[in-house]
KEMARMI-414542 format. One record per residue (C-alpha): residue number from 1; x, y, z. Coordinates in steps of 0.02 Angstrom, whole numbers, plus 50000, padded with zeros to 5 digits. Each point is the difference from the previous one (the first is absolute). Example, Ala and Ser with C-alpha at 12.3 -4.5 7.8 and 13.67 -1.06 7.14 Angstrom:
// KEMARMI-414542
node gumar 1 | X 50615 | Y 49775 | Z 50390
node gumar 2 | X 50069 | Y 50172 | Z 49967
//
This chain:
// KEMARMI-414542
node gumar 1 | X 52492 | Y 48353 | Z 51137
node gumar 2 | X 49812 | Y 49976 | Z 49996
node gumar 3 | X 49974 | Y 50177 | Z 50055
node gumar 4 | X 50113 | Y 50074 | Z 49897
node gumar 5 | X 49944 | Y 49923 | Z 49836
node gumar 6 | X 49818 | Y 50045 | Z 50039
node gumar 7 | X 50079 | Y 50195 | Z 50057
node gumar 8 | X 50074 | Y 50020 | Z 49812
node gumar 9 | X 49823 | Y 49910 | Z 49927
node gumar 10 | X 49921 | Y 50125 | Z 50087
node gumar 11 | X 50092 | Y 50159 | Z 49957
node gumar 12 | X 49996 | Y 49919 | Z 49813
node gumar 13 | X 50185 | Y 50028 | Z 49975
node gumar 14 | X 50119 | Y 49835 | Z 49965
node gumar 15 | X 50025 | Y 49877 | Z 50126
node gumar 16 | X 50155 | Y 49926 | Z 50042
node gumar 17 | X 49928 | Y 49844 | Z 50063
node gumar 18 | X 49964 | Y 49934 | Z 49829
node gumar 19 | X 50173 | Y 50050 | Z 49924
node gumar 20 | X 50049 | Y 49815 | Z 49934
node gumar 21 | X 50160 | Y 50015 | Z 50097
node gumar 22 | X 49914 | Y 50043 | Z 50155
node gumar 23 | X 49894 | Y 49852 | Z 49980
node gumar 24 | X 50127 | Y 49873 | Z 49950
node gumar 25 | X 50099 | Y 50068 | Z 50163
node gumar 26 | X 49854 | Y 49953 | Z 50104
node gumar 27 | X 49998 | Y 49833 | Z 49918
node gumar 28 | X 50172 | Y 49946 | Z 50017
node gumar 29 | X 49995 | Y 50076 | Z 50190
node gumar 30 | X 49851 | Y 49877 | Z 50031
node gumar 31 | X 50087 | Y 49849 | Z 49916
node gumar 32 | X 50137 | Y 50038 | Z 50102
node gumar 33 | X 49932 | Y 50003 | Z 50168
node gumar 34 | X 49897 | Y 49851 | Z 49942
node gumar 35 | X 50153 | Y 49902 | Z 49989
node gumar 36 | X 50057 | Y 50062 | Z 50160
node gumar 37 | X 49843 | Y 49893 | Z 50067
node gumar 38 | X 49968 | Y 50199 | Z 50056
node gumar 39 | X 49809 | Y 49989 | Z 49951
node gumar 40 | X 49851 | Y 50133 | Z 50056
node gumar 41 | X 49915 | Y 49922 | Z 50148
node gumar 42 | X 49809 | Y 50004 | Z 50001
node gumar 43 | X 49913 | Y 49973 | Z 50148
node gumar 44 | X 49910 | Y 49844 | Z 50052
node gumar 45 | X 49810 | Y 50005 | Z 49929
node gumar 46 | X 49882 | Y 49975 | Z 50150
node gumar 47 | X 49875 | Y 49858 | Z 49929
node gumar 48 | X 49860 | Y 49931 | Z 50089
node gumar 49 | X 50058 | Y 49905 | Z 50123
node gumar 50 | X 50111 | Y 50137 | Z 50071
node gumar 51 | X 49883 | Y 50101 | Z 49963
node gumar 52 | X 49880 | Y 49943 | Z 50131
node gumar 53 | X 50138 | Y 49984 | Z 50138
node gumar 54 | X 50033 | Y 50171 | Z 49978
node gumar 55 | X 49823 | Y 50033 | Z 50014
node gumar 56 | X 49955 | Y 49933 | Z 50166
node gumar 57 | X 50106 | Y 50133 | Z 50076
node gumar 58 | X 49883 | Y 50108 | Z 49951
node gumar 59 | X 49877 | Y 50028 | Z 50161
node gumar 60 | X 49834 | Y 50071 | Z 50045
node gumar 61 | X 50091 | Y 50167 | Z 50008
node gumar 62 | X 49959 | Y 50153 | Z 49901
node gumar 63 | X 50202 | Y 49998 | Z 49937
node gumar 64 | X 49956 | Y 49789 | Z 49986
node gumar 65 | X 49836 | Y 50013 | Z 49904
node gumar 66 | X 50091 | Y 50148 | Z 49883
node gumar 67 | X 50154 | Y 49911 | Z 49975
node gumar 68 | X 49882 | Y 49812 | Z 49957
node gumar 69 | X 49897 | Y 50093 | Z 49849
node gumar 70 | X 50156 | Y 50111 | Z 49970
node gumar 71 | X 50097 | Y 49815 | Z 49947
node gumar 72 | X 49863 | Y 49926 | Z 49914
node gumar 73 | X 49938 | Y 50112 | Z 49907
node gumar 74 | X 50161 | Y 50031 | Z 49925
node gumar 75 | X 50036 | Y 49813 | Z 49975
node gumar 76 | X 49825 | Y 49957 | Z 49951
node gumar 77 | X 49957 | Y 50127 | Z 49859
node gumar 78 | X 50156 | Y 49948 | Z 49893
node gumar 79 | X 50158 | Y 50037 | Z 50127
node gumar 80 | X 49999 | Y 50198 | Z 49986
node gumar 81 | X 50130 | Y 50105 | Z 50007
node gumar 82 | X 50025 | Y 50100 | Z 50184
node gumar 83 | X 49975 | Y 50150 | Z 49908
node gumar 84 | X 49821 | Y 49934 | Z 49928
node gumar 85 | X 49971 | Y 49945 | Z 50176
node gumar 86 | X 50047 | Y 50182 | Z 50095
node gumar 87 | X 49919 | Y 50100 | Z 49834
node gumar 88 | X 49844 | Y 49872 | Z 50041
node gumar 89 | X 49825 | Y 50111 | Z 50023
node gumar 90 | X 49831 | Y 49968 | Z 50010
node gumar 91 | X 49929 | Y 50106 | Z 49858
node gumar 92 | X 50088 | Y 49835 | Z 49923
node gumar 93 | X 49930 | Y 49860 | Z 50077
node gumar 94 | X 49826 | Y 49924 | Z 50000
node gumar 95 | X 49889 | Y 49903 | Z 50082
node gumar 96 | X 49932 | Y 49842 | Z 49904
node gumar 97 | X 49904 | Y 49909 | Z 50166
node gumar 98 | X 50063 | Y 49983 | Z 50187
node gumar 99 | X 50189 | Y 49969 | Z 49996
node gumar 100 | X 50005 | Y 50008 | Z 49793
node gumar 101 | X 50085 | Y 50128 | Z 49937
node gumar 102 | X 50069 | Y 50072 | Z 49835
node gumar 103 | X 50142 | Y 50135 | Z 49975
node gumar 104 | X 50038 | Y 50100 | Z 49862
node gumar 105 | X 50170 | Y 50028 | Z 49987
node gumar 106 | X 50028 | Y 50154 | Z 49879
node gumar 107 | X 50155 | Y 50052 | Z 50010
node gumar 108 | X 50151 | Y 49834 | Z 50003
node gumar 109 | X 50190 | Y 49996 | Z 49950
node gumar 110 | X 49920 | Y 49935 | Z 49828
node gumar 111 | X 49862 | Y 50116 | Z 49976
node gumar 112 | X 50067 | Y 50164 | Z 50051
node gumar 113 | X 49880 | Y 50076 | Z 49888
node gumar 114 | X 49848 | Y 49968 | Z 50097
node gumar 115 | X 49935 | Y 49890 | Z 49833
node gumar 116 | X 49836 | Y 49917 | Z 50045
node gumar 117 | X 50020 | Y 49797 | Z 49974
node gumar 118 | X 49889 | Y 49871 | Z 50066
node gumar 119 | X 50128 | Y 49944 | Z 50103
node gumar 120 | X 50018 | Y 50149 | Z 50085
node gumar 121 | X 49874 | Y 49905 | Z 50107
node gumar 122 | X 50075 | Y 49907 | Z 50139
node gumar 123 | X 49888 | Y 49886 | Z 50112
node gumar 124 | X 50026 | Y 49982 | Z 50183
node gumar 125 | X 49905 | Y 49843 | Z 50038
node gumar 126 | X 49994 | Y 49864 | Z 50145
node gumar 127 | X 50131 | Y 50037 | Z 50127
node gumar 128 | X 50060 | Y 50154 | Z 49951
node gumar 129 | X 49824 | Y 50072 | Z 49969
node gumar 130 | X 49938 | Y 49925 | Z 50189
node gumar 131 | X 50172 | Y 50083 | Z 50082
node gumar 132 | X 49953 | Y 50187 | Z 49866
node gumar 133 | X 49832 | Y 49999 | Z 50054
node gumar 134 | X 50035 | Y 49976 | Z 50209
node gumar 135 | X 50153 | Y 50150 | Z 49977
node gumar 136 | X 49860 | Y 50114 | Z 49930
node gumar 137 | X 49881 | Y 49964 | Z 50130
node gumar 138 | X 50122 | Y 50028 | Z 50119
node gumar 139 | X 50107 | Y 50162 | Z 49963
node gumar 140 | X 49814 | Y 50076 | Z 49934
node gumar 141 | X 50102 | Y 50045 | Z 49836
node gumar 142 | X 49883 | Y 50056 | Z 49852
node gumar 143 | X 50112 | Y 50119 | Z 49902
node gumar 144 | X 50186 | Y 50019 | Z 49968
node gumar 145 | X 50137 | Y 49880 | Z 50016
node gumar 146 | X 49936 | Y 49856 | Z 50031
node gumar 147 | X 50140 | Y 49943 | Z 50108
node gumar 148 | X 50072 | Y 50131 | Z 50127
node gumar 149 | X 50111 | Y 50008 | Z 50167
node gumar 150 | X 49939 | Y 49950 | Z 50156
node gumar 151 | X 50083 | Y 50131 | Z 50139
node gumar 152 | X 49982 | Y 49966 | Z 50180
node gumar 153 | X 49831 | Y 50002 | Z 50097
node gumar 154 | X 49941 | Y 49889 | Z 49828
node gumar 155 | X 49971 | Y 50140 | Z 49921
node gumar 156 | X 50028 | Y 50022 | Z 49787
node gumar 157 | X 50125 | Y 50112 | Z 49948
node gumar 158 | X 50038 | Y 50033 | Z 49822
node gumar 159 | X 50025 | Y 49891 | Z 49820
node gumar 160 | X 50164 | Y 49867 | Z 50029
node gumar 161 | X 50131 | Y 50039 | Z 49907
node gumar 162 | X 50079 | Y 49863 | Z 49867
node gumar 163 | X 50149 | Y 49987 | Z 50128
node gumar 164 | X 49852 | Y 49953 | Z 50139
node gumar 165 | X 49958 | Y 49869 | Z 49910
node gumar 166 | X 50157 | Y 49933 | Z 49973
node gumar 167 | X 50016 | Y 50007 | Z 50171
node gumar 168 | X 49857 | Y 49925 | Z 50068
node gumar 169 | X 50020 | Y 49830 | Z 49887
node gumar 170 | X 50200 | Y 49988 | Z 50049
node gumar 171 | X 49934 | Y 50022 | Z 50175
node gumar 172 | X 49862 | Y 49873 | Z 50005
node gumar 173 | X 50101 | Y 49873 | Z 49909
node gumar 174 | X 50122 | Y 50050 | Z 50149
node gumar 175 | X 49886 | Y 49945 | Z 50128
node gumar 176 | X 49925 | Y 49859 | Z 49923
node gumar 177 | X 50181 | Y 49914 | Z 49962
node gumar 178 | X 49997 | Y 49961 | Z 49838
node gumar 179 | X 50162 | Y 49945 | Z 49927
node gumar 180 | X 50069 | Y 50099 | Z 49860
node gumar 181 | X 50020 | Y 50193 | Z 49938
node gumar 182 | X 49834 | Y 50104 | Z 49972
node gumar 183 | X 49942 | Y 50148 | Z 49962
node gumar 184 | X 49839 | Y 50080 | Z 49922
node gumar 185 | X 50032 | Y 49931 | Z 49826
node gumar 186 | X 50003 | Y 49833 | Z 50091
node gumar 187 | X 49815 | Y 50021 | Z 49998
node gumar 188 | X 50012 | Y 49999 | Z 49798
node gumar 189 | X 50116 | Y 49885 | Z 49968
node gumar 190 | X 49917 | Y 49878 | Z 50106
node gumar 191 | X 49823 | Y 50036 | Z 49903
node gumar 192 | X 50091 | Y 49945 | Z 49834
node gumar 193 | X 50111 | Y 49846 | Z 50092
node gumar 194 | X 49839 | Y 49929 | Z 50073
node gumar 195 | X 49878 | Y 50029 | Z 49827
node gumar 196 | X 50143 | Y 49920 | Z 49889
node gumar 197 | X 49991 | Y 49851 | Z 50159
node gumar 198 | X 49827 | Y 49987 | Z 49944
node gumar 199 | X 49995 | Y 49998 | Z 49846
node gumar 200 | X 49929 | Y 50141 | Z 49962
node gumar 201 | X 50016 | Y 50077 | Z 49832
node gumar 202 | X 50126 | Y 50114 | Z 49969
node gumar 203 | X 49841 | Y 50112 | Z 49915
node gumar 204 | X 49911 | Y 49995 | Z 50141
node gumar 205 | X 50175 | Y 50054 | Z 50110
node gumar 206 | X 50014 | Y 50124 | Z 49901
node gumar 207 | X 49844 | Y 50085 | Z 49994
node gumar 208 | X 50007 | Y 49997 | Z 50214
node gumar 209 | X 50179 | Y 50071 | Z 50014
node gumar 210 | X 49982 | Y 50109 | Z 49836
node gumar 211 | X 50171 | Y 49928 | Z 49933
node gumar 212 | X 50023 | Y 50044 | Z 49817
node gumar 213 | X 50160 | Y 49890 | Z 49985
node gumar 214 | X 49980 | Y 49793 | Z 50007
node gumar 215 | X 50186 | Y 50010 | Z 50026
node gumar 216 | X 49989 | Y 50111 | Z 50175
node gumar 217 | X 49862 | Y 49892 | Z 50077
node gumar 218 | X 50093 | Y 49836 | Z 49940
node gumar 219 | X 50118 | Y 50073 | Z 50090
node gumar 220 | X 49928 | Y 49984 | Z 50165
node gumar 221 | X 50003 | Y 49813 | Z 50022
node gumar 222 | X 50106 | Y 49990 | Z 50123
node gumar 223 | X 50140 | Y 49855 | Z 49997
node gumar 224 | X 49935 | Y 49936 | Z 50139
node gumar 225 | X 49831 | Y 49958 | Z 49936
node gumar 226 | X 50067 | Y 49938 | Z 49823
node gumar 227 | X 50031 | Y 49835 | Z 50096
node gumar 228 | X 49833 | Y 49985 | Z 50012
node gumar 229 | X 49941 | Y 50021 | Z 49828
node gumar 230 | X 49938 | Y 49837 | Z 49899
node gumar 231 | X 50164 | Y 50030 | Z 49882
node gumar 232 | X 50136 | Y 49985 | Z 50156
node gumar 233 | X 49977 | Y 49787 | Z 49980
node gumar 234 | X 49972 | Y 49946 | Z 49834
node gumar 235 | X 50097 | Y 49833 | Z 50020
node gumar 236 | X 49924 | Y 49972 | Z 50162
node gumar 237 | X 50026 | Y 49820 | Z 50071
node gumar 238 | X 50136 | Y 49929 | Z 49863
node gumar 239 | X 50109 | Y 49837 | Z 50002
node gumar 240 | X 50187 | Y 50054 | Z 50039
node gumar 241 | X 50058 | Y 49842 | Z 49924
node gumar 242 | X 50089 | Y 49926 | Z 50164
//
């Protein structure tokens, strides 16, 4: 439906998709698979601490060292998207001090437009900038995609794909044994799920991720981590009266 509504905004002729019927079909379809207990199923958001299991799979390897700045970078400069991680290129990135980085991202889901905004600027600090900084070092990489495919013989083949990256993070989560369902967006939703476990603003969130919506990144608190939140136990320790 997506695609089609932005086919007809594109070809400036009416769009079907906004027809009120159209759009109180959708509604009641949704409400009724809602009640079904028939709800979309996101994917389990890969926070810090499975984060780092997932990491030390990652070897001294060419394919290890790629896949290690691959995961952090995209976790570390505001969970990006994998096709902000695959479009990734180092006319875009640069270098603050050893193992700082900063990246521009231009072009985004929410800035299609290529507007310039301060926080196009994403750092890549600590960690992720240490793990950068060794993969560029290593693969000799100065120009083009900044991550690429590593053939046999270790040598670099071309940019990954978005489906490559969603491929590498289901299969290191794979190997590491992490419990749960993952894929690339894992990486995003565990950015958020760990920042709101932090107490980070939501400002601050936002400006990392480039969310426009409070709602979507309010969103990504997982259930599981609500339990954990200073609200789960207001009455705390109370007298049951027996």
């Amino acid at each position: 439906l997506a695609v089609l509504s932005k086919a007809h905004q594109m070809r400036d002729v009416k769009n079907p998709c906004q027809d009120p019927k159209v759009r109180e079909l959708l509604s009641r379809t949704r409400k009724a698979y809602a009640k079904r207990g028939e709800l979309p199923k996101k994917k389990d958001a890969l926070t810090k601490d499975p984060l780092q299991l997932v990491l030390a799979t990652c070897d001294d390897s060419l394919k290890g060292k790629r896949d290690r700045a691959l995961l952090l970078f995209a976790w570390a400069s505001g969970g990006r998207r994998r096709s902000e991680v695959a479009a990734a290129d180092m006319k875009f990135l640069k270098r603050l001090a050893p193992g700082e980085f900063s990246y521009e991202l231009v072009f985004s889901k929410t800035n299609q437009s290529g507007v310039d905004r301060p926080e196009n600027h994403k750092p890549v600090l600590g960690a992720a900038g240490a793990a950068l900084e060794d993969w560029l070092l290593i693969s000799g990489i100065r120009e083009g995609a900044l991550f690429r495919r590593v053939l046999k013989g270790g040598h670099l083949g071309g940019p990954l794909s978005a489906a490559s990256v969603r491929d590498i993070v289901q299969a290191r989560c794979l190997l590491a044994g992490v419990d749960g369902e993952f894929s690339a967006h894992s990486l995003r939703a565990g950015f958020v799920t760990e920042a709101a476990l932090r107490k980070v603003s939501l400002a601050d969130t936002m400006a990392m991720t480039g969310h426009q919506s409070v709602a979507v990144v309010l969103g990504y608190q997982r259930h599981g981590e609500t339990s954990r939140s200073a609200a789960s136990n207001l009455l705390g320790e109370i007298s049951t009266g027996s």
